[in-house]
NUTI-705790 format. One record per residue (C-alpha): x, y, z negated; residue in three letters; residue number from 1. Coordinates in nm, 3 decimals, m for minus. Last residue first. Example, Ala and Ser with C-alpha at 12.3 -4.5 7.8 and 13.67 -1.06 7.14 Angstrom:
2
u	v	w	rest	nr
1.367	m0.106	m0.714	SER	2
1.230	m0.450	m0.780	ALA	1
This chain:
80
u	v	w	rest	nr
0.573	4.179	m0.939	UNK	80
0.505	3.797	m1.059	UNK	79
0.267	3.805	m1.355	UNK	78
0.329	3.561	m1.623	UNK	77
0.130	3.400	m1.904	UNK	76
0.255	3.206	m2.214	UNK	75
m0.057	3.024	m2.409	UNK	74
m0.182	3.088	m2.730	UNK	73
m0.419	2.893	m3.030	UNK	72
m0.471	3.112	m3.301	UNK	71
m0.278	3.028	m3.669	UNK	70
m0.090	3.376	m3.639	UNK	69
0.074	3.229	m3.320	UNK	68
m0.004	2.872	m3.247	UNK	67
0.093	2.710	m2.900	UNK	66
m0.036	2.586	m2.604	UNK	65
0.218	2.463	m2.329	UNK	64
0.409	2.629	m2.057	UNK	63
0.311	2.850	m1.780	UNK	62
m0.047	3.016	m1.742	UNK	61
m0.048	3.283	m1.441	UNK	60
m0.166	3.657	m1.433	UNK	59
m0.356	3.828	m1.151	UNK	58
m0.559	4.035	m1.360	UNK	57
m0.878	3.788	m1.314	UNK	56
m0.635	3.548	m1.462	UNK	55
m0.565	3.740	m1.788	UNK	54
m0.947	3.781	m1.853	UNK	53
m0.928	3.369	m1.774	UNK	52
m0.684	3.307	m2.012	UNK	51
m0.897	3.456	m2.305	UNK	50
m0.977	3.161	m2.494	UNK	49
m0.679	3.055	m2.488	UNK	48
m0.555	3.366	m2.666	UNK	47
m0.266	3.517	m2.470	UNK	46
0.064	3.537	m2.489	UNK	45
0.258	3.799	m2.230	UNK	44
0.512	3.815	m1.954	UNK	43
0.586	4.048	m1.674	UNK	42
0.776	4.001	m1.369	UNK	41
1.052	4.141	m1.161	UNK	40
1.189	4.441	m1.373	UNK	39
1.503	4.552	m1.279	UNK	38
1.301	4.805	m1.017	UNK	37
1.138	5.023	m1.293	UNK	36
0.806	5.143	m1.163	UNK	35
0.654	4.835	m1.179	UNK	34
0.670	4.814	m1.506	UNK	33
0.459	5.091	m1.562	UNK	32
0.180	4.977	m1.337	UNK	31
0.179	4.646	m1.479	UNK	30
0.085	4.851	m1.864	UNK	29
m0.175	5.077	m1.651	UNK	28
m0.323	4.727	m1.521	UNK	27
m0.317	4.578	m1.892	UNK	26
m0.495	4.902	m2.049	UNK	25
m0.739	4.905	m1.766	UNK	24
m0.838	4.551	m1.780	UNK	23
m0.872	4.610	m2.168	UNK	22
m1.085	4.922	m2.114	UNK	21
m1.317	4.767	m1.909	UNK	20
m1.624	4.852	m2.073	UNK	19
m1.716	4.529	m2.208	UNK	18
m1.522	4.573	m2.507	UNK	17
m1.572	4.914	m2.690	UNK	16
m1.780	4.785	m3.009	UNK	15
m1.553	4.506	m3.081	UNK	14
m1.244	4.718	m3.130	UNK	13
m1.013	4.659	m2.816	UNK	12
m0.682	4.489	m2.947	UNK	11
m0.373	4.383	m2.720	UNK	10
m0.022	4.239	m2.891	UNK	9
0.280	4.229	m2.698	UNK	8
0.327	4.299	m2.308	UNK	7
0.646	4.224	m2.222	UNK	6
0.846	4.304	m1.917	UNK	5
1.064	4.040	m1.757	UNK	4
1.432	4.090	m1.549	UNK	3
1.585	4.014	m1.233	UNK	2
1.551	3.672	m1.093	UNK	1
């Protein structure tokens, strides 16, 4: 199945969201791994309440919800 990049922790400072730069950080972060052949998918945990910013980027929900630094989370892949 080859192997899974990770994308840890992601943090726009309130006054700069809305301007894309979190789209553009996550694409340039894909982009990277896809440069590297061993890697066939990429995984990350996101907020629930922002699965569907990780949607829009092509990602998928897998696996329950969970509770990371008391927040609610959910795993997400992307398949490359």
């Amino acid at each position: 199945m080859g192997e899974t990049g990770k994308i840890g922790r992601v943090c726009i400072l309130p006054e700069a969201r809305g301007l894309g730069l979190g789209a553009a950080l996550i694409r340039a972060a894909v982009e990277e791994f896809r440069k590297r052949p061993q890697i066939s998918r990429v995984k990350l945990g996101a907020q629930t309440h922002a699965l569907g910013f990780y949607e829009r980027l092509g990602f998928v929900a897998v696996g329950p919800e969970y509770l990371d630094a008391g927040i609610l989370h959910r795993d997400m892949v992307l398949a490359l």
